[in-house]
Backbone as CSV, one residue per row, in Angstrom:
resi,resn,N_x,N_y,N_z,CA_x,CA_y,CA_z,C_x,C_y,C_z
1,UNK,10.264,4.500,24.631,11.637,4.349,24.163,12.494,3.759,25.269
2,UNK,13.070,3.260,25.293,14.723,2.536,25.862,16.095,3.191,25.241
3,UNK,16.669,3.161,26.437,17.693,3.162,25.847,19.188,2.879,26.806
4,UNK,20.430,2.359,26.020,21.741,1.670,26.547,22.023,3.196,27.832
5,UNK,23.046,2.290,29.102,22.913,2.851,29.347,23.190,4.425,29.832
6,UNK,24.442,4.233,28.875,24.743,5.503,28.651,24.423,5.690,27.267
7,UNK,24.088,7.473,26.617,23.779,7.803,25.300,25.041,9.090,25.094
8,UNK,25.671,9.405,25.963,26.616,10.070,25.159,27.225,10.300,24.205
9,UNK,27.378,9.104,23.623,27.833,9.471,22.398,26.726,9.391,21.023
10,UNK,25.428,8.357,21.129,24.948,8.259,20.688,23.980,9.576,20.384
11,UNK,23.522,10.211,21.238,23.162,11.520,21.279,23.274,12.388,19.821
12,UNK,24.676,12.968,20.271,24.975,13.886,19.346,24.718,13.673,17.367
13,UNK,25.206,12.206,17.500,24.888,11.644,16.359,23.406,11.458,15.834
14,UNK,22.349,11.259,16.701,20.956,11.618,16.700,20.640,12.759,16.220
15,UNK,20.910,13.758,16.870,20.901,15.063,16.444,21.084,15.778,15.325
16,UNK,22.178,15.063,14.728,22.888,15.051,13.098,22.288,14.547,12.426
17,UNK,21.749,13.492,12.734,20.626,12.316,12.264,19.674,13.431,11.457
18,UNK,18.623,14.061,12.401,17.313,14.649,12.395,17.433,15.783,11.251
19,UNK,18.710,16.075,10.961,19.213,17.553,10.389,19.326,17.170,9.017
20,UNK,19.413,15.574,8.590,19.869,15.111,7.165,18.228,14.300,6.766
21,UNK,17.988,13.332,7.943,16.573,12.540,7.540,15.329,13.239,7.259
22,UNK,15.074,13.273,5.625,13.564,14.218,5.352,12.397,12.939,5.782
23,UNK,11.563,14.156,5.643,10.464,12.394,5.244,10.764,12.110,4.072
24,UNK,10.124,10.884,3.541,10.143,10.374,2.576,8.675,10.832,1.870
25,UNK,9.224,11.045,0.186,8.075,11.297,-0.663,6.794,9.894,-0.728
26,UNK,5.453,10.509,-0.306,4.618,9.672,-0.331,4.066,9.561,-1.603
27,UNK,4.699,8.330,-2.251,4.239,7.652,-3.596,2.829,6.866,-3.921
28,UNK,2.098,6.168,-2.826,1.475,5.135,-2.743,0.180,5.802,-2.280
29,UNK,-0.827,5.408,-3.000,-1.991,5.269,-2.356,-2.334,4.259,-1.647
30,UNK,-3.198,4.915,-0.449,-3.463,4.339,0.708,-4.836,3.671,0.479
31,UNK,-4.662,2.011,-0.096,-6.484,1.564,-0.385,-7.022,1.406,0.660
32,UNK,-7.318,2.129,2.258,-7.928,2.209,3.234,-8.592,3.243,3.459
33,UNK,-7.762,4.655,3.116,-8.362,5.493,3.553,-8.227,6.679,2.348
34,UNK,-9.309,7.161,1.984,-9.623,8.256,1.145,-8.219,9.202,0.382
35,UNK,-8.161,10.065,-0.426,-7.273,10.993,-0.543,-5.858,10.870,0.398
36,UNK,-5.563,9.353,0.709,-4.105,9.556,1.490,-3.232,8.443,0.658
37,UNK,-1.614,9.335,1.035,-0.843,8.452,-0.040,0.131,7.967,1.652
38,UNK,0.891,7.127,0.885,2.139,6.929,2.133,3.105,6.629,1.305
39,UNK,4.721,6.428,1.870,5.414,5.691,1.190,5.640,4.196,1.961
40,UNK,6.272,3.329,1.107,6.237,1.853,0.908,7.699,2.091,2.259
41,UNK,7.775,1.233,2.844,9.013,0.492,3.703,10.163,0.449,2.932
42,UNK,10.356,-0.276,1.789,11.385,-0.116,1.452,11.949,1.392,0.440
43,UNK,10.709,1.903,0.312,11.497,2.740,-0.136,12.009,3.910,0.971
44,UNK,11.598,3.981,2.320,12.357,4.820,3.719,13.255,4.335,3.433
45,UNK,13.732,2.770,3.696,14.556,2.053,4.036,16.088,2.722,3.112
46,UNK,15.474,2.335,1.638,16.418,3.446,0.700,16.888,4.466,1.080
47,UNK,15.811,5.278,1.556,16.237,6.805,1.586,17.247,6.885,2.937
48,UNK,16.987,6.189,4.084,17.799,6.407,5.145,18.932,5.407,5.605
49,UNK,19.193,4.473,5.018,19.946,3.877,4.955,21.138,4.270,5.076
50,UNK,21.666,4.873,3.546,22.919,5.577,3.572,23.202,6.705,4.629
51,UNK,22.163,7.360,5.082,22.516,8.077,6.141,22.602,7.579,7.282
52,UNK,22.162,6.717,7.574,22.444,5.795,8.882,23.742,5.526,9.055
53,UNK,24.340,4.303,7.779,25.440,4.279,8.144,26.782,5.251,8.144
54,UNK,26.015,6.439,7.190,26.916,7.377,7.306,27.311,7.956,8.534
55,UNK,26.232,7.912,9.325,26.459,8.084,11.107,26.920,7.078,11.571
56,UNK,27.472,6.183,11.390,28.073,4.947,12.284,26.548,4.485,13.000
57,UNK,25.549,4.012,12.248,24.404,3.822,13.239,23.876,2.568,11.951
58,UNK,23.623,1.647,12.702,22.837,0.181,11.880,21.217,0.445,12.624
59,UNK,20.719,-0.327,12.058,19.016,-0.325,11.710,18.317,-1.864,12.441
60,UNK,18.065,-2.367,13.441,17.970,-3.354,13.928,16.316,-4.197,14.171
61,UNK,15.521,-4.526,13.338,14.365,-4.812,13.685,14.039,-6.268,13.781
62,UNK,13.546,-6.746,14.887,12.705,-8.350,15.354,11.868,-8.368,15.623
63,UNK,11.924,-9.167,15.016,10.254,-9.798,14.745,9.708,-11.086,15.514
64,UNK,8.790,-11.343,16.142,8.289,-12.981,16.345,7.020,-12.796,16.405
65,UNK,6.623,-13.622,16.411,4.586,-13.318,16.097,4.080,-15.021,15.891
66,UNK,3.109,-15.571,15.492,2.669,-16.973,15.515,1.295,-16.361,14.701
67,UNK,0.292,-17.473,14.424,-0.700,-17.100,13.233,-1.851,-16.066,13.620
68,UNK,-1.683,-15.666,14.662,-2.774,-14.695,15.206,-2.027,-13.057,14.996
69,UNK,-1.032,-13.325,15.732,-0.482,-11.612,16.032,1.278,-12.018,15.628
70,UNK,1.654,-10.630,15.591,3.302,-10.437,15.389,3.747,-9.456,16.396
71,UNK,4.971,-9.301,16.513,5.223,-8.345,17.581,6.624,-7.905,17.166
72,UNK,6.736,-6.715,16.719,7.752,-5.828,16.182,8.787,-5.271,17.274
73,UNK,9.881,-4.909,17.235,10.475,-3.422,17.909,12.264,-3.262,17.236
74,UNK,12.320,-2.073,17.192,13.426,-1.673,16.880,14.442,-0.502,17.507
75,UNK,15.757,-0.643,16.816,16.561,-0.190,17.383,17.806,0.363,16.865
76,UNK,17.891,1.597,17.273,19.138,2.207,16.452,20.375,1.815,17.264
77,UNK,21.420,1.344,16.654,22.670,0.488,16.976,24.042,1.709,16.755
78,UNK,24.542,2.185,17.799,25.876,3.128,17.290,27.272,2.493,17.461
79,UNK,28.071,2.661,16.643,29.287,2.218,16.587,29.621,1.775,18.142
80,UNK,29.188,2.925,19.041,30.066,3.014,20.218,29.486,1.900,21.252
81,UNK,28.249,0.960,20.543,27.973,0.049,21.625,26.340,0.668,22.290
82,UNK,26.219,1.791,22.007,25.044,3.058,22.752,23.999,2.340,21.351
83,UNK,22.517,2.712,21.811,21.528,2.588,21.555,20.451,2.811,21.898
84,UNK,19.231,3.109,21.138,18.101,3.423,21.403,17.368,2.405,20.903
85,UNK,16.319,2.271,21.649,14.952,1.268,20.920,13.616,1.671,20.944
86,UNK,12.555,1.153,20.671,11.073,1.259,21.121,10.624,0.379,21.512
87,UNK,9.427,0.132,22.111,9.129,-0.921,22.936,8.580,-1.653,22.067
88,UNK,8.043,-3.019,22.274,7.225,-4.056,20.969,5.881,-2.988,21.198
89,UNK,5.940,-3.965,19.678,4.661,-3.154,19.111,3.756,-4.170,18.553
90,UNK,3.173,-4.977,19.246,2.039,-6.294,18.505,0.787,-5.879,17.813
91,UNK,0.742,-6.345,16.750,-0.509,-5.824,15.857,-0.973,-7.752,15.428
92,UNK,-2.404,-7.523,15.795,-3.265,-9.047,15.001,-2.942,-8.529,13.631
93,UNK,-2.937,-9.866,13.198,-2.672,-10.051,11.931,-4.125,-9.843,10.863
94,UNK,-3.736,-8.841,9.403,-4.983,-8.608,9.222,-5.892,-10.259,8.447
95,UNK,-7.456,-9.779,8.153,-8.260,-10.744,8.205,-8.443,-10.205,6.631
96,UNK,-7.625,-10.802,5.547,-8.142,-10.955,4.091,-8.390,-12.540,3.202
97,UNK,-9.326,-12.326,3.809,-9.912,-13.951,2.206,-8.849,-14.183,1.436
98,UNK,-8.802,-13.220,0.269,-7.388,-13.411,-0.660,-6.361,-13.658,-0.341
99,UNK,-5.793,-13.165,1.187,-4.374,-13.668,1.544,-4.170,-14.913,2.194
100,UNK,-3.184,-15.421,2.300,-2.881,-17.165,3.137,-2.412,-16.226,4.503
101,UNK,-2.084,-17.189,5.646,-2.056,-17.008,6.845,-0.191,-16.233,6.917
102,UNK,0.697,-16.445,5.837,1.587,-16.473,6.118,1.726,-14.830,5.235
103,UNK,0.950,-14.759,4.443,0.782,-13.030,3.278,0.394,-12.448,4.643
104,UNK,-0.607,-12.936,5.314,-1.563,-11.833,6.527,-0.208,-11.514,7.459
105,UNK,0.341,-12.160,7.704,1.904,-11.782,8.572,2.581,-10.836,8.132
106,UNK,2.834,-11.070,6.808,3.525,-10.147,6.418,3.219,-9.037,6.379
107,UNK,1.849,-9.003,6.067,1.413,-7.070,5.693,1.497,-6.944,6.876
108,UNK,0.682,-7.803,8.239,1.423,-6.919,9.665,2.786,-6.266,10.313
109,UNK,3.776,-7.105,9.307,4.953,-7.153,10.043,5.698,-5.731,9.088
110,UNK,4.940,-5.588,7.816,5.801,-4.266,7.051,5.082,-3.063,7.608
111,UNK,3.926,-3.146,8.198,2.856,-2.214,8.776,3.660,-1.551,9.848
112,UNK,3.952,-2.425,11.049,4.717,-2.462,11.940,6.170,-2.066,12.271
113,UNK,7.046,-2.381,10.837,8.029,-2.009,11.079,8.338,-0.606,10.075
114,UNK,7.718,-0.375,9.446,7.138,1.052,8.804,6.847,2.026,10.085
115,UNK,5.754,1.873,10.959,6.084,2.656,12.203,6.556,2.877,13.066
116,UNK,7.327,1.983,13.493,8.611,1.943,14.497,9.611,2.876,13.354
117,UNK,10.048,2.156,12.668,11.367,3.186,12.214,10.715,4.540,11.975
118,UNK,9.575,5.073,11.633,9.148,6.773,11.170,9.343,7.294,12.489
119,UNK,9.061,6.308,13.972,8.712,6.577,15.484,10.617,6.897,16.046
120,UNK,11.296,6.346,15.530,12.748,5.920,15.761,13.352,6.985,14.957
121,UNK,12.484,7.460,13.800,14.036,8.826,13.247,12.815,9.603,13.392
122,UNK,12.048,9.824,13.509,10.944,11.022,13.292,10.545,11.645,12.180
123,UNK,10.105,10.944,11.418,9.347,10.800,10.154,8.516,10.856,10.258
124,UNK,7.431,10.956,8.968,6.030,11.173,8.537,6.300,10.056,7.170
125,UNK,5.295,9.357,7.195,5.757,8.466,5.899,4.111,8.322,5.210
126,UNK,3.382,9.043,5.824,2.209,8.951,5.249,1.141,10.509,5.665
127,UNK,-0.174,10.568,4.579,-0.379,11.607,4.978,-1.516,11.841,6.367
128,UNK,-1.567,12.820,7.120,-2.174,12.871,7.930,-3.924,12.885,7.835
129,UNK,-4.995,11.659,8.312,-5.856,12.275,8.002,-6.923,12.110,9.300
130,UNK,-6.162,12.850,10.584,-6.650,13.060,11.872,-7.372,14.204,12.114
131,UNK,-6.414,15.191,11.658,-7.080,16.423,11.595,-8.016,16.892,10.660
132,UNK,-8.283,18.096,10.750,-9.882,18.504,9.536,-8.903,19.196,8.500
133,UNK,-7.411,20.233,8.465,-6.956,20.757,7.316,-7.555,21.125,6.336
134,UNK,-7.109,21.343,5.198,-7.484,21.597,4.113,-7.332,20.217,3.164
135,UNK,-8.369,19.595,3.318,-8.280,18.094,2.537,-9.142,17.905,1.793
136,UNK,-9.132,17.554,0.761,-10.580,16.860,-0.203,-11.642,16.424,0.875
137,UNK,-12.797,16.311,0.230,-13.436,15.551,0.781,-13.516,14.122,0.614
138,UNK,-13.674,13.236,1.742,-13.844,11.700,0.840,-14.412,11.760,0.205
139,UNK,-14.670,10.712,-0.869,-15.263,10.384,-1.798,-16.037,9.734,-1.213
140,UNK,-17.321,9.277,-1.556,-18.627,8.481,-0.976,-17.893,7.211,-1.015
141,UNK,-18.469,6.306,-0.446,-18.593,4.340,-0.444,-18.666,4.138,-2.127
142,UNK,-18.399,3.693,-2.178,-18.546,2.910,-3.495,-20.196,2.027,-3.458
143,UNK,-20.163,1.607,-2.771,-21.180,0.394,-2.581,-22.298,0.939,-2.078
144,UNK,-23.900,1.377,-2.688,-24.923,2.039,-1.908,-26.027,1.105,-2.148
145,UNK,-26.949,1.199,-1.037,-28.242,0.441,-1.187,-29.508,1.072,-1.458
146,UNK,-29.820,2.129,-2.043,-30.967,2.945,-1.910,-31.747,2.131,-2.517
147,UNK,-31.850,1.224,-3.486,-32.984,0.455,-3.709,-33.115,-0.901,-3.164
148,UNK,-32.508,-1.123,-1.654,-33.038,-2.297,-1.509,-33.547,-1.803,0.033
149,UNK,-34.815,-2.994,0.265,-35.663,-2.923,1.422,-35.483,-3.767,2.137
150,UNK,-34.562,-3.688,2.975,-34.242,-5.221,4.256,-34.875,-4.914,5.379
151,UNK,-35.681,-6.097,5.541,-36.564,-6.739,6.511,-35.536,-6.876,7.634
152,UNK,-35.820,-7.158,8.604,-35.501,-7.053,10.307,-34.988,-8.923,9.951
153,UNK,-36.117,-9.533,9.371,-35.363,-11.196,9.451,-34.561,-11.146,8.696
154,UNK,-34.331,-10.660,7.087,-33.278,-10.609,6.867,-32.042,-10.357,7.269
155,UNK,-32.306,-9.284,7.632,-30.502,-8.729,9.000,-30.589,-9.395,9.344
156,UNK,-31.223,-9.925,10.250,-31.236,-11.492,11.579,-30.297,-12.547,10.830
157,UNK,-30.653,-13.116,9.496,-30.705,-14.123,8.849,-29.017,-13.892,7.809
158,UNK,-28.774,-12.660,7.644,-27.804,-12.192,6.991,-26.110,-12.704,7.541
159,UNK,-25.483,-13.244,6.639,-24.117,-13.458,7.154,-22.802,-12.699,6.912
160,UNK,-22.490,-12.409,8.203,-21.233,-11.732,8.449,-19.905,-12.370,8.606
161,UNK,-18.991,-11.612,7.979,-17.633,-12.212,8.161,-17.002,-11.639,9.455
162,UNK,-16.446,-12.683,10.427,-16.439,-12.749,11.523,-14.955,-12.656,11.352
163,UNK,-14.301,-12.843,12.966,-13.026,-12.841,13.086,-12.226,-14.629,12.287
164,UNK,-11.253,-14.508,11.830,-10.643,-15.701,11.139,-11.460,-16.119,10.117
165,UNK,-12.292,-15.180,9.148,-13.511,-15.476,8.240,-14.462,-16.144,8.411
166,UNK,-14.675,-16.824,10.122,-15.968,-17.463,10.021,-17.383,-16.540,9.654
167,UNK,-17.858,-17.389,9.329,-19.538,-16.411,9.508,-20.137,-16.410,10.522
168,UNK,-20.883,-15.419,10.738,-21.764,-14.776,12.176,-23.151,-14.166,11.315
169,UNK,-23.857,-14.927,12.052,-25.994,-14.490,11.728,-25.483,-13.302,12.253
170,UNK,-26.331,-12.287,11.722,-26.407,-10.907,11.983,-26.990,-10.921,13.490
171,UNK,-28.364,-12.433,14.104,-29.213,-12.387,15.245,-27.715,-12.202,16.204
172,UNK,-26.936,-12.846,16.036,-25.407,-13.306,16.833,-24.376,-12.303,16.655
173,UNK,-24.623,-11.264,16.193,-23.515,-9.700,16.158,-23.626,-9.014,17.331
174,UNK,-22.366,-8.657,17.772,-22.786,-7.934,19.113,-22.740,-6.455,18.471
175,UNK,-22.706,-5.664,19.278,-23.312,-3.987,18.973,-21.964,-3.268,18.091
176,UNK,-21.248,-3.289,19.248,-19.797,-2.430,18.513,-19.298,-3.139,16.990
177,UNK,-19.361,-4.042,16.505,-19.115,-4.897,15.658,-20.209,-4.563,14.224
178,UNK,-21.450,-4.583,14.743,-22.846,-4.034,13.679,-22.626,-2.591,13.202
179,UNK,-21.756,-1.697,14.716,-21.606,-0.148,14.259,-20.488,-0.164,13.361
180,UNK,-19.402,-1.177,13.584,-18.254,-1.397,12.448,-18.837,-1.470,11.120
181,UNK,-19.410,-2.233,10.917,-20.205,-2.714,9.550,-20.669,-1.849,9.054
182,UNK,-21.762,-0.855,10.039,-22.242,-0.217,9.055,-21.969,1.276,8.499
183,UNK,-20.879,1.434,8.755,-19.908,2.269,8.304,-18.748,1.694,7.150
184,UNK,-18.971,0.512,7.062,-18.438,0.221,6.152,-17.964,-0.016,4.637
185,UNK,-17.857,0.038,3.920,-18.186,0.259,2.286,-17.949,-1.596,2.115
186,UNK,-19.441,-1.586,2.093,-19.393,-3.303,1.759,-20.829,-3.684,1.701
187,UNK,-20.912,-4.402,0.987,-22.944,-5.049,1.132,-23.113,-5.320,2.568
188,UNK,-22.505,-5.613,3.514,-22.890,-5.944,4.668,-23.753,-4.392,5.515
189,UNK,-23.157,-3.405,4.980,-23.456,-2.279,5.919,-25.042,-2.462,6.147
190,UNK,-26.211,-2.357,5.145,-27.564,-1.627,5.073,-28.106,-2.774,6.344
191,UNK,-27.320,-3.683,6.250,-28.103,-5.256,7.225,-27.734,-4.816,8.857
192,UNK,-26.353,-4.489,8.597,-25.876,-3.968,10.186,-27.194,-2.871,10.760
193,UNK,-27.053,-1.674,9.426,-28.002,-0.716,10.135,-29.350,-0.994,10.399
194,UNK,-29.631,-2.087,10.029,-31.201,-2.460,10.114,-31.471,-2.502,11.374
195,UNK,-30.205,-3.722,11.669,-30.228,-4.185,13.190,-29.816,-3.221,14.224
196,UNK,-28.937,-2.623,14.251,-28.603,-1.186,15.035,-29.750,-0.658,15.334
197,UNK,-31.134,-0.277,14.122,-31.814,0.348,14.754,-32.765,-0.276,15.064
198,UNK,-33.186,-1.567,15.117,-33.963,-2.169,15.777,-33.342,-2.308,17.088
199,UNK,-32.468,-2.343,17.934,-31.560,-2.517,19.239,-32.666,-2.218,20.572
């Protein structure tokens, strides 16, 4: 965090802040990870808005990034000139087939500024699934191979989607990358593990 360099006044109004800002109800399922919901950006944005400016406090987020990565940070703005920020926050841009280069920005940049502001009022905008709790269990992969028999040349011979969607021979995967895969819920996994355990 940063911050102007005096907070005196900004302070107290923080404080008032924390006493009105709930989290926000998590509406959304999370298509990444098992049994977790989050809520959407704009709908925080809704919910804390009016209380922001009800504190004399504006909502300040920039952005710049180019086709690889973006780089976020934000900042609470008080009437009196006082402020707080967080430091940038650069995330690569994600790698989806279906999206164009300029969609892949975007989901980084709502990703990004979704956690700065939960980091900036102290929110939870999604559910936790770090700890063991009392949680469902995941649900299995979707995608299983029990009836197929891959050969060692096959993995070798097998193509992977690489960084910027090129393809990569499975012979040309380095290690940490094969252990990605084959944890993965995707036809690629059974080829990764072939090769893993041939290593």
């Amino acid at each position: 965090m940063k911050f102007s360099e005096s907070i005196k006044k900004i302070s107290p109004v923080l404080i008032k802040l924390q006493e009105e800002v709930k989290n926000p109800k998590k509406t959304h399922d999370n298509p990444f990870i098992d049994n977790a919901r989050y809520a959407k950006l704009e709908d925080i944005i809704n919910d804390v808005q009016p209380i922001l400016l009800k504190n004399n406090l504006k909502l300040i987020q920039d952005i710049t990034g180019n086709s690889e990565s973006i780089t976020v940070s934000s900042m609470l703005l008080h009437i009196s000139g006082e402020w707080i920020s967080t430091g940038e926050l650069t995330l690569k841009n994600t790698e989806n087939k279906k999206a164009s280069v300029s969609q892949e920005a975007g989901i980084s940049i709502t990703y990004a500024r979704r956690y700065q502001l939960q980091g900036l009022l102290g929110i939870n905008s999604e559910d936790d699934n770090d700890g063991n709790g009392d949680k469902k269990q995941p649900t299995k992969p979707k995608y299983t191979n029990k009836d197929e028999n891959i050969t060692l040349e096959q993995a070798r011979l097998h193509d992977f989607k690489g960084k910027g969607g090129i393809l990569v021979k499975g012979s040309d995967m380095e290690k940490s990358s094969l252990e990605w895969y084959s944890k993965a819920d995707s036809k690629s996994a059974p080829y990764a593990k072939v090769l893993l355990n041939n290593m």
